[in-house]
C-alpha positions in Angstrom: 0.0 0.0 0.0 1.3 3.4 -0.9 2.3 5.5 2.0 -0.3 8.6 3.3 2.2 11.3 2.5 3.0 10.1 -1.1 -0.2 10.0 -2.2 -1.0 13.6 -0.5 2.2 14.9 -2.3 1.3 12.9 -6.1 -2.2 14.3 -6.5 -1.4 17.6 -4.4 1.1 18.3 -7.5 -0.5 16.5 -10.0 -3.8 18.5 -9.5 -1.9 22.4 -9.2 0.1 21.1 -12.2 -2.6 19.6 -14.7 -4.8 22.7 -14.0 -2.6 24.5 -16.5 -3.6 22.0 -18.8 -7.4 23.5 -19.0 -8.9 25.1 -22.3 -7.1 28.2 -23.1 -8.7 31.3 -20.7 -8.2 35.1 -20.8 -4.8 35.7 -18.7 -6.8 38.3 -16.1 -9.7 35.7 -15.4 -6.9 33.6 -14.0 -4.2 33.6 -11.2 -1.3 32.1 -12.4 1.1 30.4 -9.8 4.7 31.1 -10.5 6.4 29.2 -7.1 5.3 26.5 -5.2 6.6 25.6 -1.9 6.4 22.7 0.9 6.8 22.3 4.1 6.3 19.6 7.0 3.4 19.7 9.0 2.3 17.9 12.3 2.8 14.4 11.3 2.0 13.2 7.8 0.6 17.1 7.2 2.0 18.8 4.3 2.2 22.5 4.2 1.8 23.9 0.7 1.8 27.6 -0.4 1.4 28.7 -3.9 2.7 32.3 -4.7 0.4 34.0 -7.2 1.7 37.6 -8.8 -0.7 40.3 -9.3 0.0 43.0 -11.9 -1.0 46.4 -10.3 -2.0 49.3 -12.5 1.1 51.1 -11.8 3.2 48.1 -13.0 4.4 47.0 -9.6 4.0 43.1 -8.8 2.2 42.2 -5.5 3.3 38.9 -4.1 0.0 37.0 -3.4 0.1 33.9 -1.7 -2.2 31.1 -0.9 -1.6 28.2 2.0 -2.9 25.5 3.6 -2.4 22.0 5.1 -4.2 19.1 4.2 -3.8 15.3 4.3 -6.9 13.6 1.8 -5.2 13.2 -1.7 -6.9 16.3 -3.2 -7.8 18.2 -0.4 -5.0 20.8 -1.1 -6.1 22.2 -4.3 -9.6 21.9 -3.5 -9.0 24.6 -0.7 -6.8 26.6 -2.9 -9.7 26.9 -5.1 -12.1 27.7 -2.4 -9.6 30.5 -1.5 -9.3 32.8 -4.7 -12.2 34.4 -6.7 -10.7 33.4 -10.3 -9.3 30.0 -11.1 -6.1 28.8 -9.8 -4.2 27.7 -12.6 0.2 26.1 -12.4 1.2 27.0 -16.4 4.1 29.1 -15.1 5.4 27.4 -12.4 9.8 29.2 -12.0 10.6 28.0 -8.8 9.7 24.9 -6.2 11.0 25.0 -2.7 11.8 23.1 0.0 11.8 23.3 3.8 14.4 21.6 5.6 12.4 19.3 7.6 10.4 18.5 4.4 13.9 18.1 2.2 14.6 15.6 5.3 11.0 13.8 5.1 12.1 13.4 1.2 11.5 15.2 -2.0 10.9 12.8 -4.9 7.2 12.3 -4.7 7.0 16.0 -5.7 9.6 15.7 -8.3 7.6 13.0 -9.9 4.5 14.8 -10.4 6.7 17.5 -11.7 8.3 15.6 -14.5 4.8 13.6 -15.5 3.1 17.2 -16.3 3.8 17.6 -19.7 2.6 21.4 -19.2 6.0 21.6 -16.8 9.0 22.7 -18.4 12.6 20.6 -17.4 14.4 23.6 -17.0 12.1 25.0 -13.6 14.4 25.5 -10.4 14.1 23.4 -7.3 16.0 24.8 -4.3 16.4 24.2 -0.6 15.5 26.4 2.1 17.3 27.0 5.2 14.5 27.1 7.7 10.6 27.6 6.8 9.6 27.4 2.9 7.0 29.7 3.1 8.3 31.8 4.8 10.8 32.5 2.0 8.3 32.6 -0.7 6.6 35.5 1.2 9.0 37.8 1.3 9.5 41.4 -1.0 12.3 40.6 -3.5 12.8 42.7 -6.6 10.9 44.3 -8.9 9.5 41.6 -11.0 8.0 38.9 -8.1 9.6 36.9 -5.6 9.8 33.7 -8.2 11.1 35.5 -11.1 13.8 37.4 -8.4 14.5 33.3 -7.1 15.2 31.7 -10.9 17.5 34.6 -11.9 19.3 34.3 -8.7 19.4 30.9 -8.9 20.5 31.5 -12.9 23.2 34.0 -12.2 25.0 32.1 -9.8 25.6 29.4 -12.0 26.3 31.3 -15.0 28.7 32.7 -13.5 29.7 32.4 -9.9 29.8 28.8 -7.7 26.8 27.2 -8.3 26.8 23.9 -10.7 24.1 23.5 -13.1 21.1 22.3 -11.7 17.3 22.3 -12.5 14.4 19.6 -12.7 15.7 18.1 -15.2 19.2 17.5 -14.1 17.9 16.5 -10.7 15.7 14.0 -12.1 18.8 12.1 -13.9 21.1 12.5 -10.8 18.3 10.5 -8.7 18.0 7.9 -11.0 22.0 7.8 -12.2 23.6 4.8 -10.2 26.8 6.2 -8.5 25.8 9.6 -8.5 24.3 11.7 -5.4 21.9 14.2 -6.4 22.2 17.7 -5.2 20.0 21.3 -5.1 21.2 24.7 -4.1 19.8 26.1 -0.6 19.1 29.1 -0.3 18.4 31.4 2.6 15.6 34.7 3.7 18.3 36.8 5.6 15.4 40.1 5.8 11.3 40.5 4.4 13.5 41.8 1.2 16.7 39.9 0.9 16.9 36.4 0.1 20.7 34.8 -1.1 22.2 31.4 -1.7 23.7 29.8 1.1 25.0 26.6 -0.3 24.4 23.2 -1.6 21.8 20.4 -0.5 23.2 16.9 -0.8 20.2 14.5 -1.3 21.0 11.0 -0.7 17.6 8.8 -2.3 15.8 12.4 -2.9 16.5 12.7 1.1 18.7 15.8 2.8 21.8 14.1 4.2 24.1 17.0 4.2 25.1 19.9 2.5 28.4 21.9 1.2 29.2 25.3 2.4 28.9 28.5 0.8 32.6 28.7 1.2 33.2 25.3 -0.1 31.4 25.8 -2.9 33.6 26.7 -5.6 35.6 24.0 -5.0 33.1 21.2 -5.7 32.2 22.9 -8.9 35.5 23.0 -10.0 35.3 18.7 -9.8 31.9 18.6 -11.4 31.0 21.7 -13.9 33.0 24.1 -15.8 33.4 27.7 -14.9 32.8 31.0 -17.4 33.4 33.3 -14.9 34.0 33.4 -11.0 36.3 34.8 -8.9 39.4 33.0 -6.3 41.0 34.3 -3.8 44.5 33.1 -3.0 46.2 33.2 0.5 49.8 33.8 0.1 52.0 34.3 3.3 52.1 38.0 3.1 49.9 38.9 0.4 46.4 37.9 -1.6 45.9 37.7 -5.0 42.6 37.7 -6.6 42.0 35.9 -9.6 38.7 36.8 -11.7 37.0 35.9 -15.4 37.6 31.9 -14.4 37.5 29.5 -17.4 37.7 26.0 -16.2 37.1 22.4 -17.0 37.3 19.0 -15.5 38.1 15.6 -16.8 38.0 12.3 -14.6 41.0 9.6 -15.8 40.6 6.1 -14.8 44.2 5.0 -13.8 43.8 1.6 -11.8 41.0 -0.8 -10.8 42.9 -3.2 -8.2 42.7 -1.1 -6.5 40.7 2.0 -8.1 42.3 5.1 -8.3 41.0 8.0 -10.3 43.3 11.3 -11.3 40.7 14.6 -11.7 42.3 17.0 -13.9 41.3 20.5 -13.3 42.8 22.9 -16.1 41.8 26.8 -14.7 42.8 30.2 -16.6 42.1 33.5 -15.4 43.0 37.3 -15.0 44.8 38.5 -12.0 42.9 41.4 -10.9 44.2 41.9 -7.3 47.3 41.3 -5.8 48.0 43.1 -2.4 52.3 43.1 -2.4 54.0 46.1 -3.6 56.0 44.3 -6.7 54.8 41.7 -9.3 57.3 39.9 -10.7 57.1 36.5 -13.1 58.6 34.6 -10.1 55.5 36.0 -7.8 53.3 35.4 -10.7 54.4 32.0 -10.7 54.4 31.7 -6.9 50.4 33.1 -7.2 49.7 29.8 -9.6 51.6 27.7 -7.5 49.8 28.2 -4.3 46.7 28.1 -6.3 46.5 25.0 -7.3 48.0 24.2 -3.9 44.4 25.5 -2.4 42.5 23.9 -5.0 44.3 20.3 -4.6 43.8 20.6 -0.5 40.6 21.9 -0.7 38.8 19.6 -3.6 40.7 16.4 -1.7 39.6 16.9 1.2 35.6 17.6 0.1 36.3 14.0 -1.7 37.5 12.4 1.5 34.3 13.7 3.2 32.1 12.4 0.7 33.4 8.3 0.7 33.1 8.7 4.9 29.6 9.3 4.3 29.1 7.0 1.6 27.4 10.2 -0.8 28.7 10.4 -4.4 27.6 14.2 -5.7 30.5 14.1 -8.0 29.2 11.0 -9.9 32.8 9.2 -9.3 30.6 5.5 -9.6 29.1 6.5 -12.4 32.3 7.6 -14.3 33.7 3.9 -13.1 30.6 2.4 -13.8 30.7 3.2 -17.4 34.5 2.5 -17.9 34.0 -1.1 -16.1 32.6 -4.3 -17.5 31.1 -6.5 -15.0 30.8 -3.0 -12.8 28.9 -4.5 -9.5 27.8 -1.6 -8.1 26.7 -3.0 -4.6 30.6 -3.9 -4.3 31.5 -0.6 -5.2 29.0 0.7 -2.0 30.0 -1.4 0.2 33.9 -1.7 -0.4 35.6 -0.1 -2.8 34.2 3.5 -2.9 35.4 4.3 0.5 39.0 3.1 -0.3 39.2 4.9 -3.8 42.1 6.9 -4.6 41.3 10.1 -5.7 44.2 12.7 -7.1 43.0 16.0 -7.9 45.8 17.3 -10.3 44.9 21.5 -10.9 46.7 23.0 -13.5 46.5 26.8 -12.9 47.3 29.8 -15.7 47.6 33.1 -15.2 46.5 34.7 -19.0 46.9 38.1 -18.2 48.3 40.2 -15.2 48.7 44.1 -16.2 52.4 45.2 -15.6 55.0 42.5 -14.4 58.4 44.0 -13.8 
């Protein structure tokens, strides 16, 4: 017998989402949910809250929301319905999110009615919240709504700061990906009007198990995603340098299987664009590159030696070994042999351009 709380969270999503499939209807005889979010209740008690813009006159977007807690499978949108004067309809749906008791309860029976809806585009953000869900989705954000302020935070930080690629989509394939542990970014509601991401939610069978830290952050996209931008900051004895306009890439090489070792060659290039000593020479340039990668090797080793002592894979290492193995058993790998991999992060740091060296 299905559990209570999955069936709540199937038709819960199934019937906000598959009310955007209805005949086409004029746009103001409508409210159109933009964000969704969930949160634990008392027991098996979900706590949903839709967010709902409304256009003023003058332009300006009011934040509307709608919530409410229910249990019978479509007892959540039938209240939602019963608490607007125009049709509650899920057609542009930017942002879900997560409370962090809920993200520990388990997120997948959302994310299935999410990727059934063929109304749903892949490319929707799904987040983490550190603390209360809808509490976050009622703040004041921006100019243009609180889920359209969300999605391009969300998009700017991984076009060009720490944050790896990530949407529905992408989540979807991690979960079901053997040797791989899917992840979501969290973010957090610091003020009613400023909302910022805190770091990343590592979700072990759709489950919160543990997360990476803001300041951690760059370094486990530099083993997973490639950088276009960015900025690092590198701690020399006396001095910092700050390197900016990142390009980087990543390539996994398997070098043994008795026993498994894996090199992870990180190329990185970028523009010094601070550096706090009085001269810059070509020997202190070189020095800046060498303790760079020194930073990036400790750094991306030691995140990898935290992730085999608690058995989560968010880089996708049994995948990659997976795919290069014949007779892969991957129930082996779990067990035994992910937790004594050898894992040598080899950076390879450039500086491209530096102003005046003397």
């Amino acid at each position: 017998m299905a559990k209570p709380r999955s069936i709540i969270l199937q038709s819960f999503c199934a019937a906000i989402l598959l009310a955007g499939c209805v005949q086409t209807e004029i746009i103001d005889d409508v409210r159109l949910v933009t964000g969704i979010s969930f949160d634990a209740g008392e027991g098996d008690e979900v706590v949903g809250t839709v967010l709902i813009p409304y256009y003023m006159p003058d332009q300006k977007i009011e934040n509307n929301t709608l919530t409410t807690t229910g249990t019978p499978s479509r007892e959540l949108f039938t209240k939602y319905q019963e608490m607007s004067s125009d049709p509650v309809v899920g057609g542009s749906l930017e942002v879900v999110l997560f409370g962090t008791d809920f993200a520990k309860r388990g997120v997948y029976q959302v994310l299935d009615s999410l990727q059934r809806d063929p109304g749903i585009g892949t490319n929707i953000y799904l987040a983490v919240v550190d603390g209360n869900a809808q509490e976050t989705l009622e703040g004041k954000y921006g100019k243009r709504g609180n889920s359209s302020f969300i999605s391009e935070l969300l998009d700017h930080n991984i076009k060009s700061r720490d944050l790896p690629k990530t949407n529905l989509h992408l989540f979807i394939s991690d979960y079901y990906q053997t040797g791989k542990t899917a992840f979501l970014p969290i973010i957090k509601k610091k003020d009613p009007t400023t909302v910022q991401l805190s770091g990343i939610a590592l979700m072990k069978d759709g489950r919160l198990v543990d997360k990476i830290s803001r300041q951690d952050m760059f370094y486990f996209k530099l083993m997973i995603d490639k950088y276009r931008g960015g900025t690092v900051t590198v701690d020399l004895q006396k001095n910092k340098a700050l390197i900016e306009s990142l390009k980087t890439k990543s390539k996994k090489k398997l070098i043994s299987r008795n026993p498994y070792e894996i090199d992870v060659n990180i190329e990185i290039k970028g523009y010094l664009h601070q550096y706090t000593g009085h001269h810059l020479s070509k020997k202190v340039l070189k020095e800046i590159e060498r303790v760079a990668e020194k930073q990036i090797r400790m750094n991306c080793t030691r995140l990898a030696q935290q992730f085999q002592q608690e058995g989560i894979d968010p880089v996708g290492f049994g995948h990659f070994v997976k795919s290069r193995t014949r007779g892969f058993s991957y129930t082996n790998w779990k067990e035994n042999q992910y937790k004594n991999l050898k894992i040598n992060i080899k950076p390879n740091v450039t500086i491209t351009e530096s102003g005046v060296i003397e």
